[in-house]
C-alpha positions as CSV (number, residue, x, y, z in Angstrom):
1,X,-5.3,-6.9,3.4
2,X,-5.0,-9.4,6.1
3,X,-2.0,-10.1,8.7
4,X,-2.2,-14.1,8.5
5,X,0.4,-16.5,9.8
6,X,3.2,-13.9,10.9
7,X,3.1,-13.6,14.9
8,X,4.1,-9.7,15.0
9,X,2.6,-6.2,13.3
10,X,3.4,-6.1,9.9
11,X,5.5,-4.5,9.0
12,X,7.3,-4.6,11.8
13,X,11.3,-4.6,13.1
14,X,14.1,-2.6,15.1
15,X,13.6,-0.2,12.0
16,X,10.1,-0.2,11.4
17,X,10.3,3.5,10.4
18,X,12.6,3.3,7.5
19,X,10.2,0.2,6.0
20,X,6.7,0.8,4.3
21,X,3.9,-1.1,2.4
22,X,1.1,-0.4,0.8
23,X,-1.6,-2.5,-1.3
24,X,-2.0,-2.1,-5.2
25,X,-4.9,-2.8,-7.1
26,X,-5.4,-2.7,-10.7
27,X,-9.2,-3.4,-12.4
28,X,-9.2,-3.9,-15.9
29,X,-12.2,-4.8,-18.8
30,X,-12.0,-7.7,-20.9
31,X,-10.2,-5.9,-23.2
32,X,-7.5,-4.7,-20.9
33,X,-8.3,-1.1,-20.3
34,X,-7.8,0.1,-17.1
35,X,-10.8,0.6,-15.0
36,X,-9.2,2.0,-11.7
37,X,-5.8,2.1,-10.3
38,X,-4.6,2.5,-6.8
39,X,-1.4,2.3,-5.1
40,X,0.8,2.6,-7.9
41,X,4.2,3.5,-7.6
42,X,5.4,6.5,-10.8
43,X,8.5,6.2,-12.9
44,X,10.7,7.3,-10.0
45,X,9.4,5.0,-7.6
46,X,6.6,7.6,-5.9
47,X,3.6,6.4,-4.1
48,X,1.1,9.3,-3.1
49,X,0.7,9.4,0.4
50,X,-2.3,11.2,-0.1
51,X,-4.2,8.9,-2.0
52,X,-2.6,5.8,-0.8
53,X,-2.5,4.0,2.7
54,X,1.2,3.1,3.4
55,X,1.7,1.0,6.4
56,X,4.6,2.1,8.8
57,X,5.8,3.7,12.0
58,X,5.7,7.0,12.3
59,X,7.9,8.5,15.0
60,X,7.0,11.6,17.7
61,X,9.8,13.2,19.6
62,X,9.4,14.0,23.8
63,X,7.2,16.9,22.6
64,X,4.6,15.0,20.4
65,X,6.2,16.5,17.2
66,X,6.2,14.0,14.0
67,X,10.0,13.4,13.1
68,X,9.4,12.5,9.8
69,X,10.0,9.8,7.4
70,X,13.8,11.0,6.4
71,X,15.5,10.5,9.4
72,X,16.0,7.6,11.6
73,X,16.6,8.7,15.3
74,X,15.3,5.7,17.3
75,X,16.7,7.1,20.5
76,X,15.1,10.7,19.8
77,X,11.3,8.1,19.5
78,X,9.3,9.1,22.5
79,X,6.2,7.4,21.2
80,X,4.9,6.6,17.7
81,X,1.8,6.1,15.7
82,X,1.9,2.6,14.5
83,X,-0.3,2.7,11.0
84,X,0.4,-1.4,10.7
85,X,-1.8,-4.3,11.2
86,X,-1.8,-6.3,14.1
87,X,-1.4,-10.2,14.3
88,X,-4.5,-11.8,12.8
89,X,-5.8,-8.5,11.5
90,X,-7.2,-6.9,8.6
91,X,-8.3,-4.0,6.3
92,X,-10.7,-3.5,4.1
93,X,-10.6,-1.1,1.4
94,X,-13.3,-0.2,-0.7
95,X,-13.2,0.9,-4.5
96,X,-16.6,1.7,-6.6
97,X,-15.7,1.2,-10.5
98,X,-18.7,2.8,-12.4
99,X,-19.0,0.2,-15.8
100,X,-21.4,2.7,-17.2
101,X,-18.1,4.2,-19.6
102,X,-17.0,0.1,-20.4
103,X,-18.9,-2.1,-22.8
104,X,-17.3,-5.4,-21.0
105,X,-18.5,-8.8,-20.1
106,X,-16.1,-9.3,-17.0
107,X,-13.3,-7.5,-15.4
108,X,-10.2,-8.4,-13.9
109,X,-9.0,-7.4,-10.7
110,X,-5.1,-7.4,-9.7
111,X,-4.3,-6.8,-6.2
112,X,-0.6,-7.6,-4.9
113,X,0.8,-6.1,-1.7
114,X,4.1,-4.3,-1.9
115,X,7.4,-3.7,0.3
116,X,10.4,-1.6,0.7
117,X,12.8,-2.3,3.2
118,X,13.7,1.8,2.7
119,X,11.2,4.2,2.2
120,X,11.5,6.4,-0.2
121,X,12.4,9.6,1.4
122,X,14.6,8.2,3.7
123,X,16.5,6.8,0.8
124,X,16.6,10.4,-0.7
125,X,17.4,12.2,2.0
126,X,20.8,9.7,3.1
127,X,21.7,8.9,-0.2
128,X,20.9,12.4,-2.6
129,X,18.7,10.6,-4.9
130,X,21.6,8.9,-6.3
131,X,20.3,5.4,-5.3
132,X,16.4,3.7,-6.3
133,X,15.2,0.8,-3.3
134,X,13.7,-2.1,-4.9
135,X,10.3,-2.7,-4.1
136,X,9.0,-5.9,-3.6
137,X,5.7,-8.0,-4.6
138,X,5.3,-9.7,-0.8
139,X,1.7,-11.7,-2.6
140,X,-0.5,-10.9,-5.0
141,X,-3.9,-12.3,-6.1
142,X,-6.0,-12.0,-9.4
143,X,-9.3,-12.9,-9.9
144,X,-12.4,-12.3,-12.6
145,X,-15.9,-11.0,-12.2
146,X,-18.3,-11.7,-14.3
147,X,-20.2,-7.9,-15.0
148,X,-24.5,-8.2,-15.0
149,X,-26.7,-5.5,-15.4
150,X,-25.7,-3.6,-13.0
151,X,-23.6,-1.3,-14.0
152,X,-22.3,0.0,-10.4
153,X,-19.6,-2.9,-8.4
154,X,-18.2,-1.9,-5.4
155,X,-15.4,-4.5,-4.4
156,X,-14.6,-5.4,-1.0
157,X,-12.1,-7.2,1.8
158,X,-9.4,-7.0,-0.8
159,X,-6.8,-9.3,0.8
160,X,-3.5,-11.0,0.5
């Protein structure tokens, strides 16, 4: 995921904390079954942190304690960890799809970068879980690999 053409950290903003994005990739066989998934949001909007880089602020108090995703005190921020990219930056991410299980003659790879301009456990914790934030396809990219005989890819420099 790159951070082309913008000028400023992405994502970025007086609220920076209450914003996240994250990259999802889908890989698929020729006949459309799903290889690997990542970044996915579930049926009530969910990303797992744990398996999933989101990039945002987060926010330390005077103390160096994490003030968490639900609340936004600018004035309590102290300092921050900034998991963003920079201007003209980018990540890689790495995923290994093992074809061994998929009798296939290419596969498809989906990767689009997502936003919400209120994460989800800020919207939760204001709001009661009464109200769902849209998220938002910022670009996305599709592409086709023909598979050989190997039957091990890893895929690389994934990027917007």
């Amino acid at each position: 995921m790159a951070n082309v053409g913008v000028g400023h950290i992405f994502p970025s903003g007086a609220a920076a904390d209450l914003v996240e994005s994250w990259l999802e990739v889908r890989v698929s066989d020729d006949e459309n079954r799903m290889m690997l998934q990542y970044g996915l949001a579930d049926e009530e909007a969910n990303v797992d942190d744990e398996t999933t880089h989101i990039y945002r602020v987060s926010p330390y108090d005077i103390d160096g304690n994490p003030l968490g995703f639900n609340e936004h005190q600018p004035w309590a921020f102290r300092k921050h960890e900034r998991f963003v990219l920079f201007p003209k930056a980018f990540d890689e991410y790495e995923f290994e799809v093992d074809l061994a299980d998929f009798d296939t003659e290419k596969i498809s790879i989906d990767a689009a970068v997502k936003y919400r301009c209120l994460s989800k456990s800020t919207a939760d914790f204001y709001f009661k879980g009464s109200r769902t934030v849209p998220i938002t396809e910022m670009a996305e990219k599709s592409f086709e690999i023909a598979v050989g005989l190997t039957s091990k890819y890893t895929l690389t420099r994934v990027s917007s």
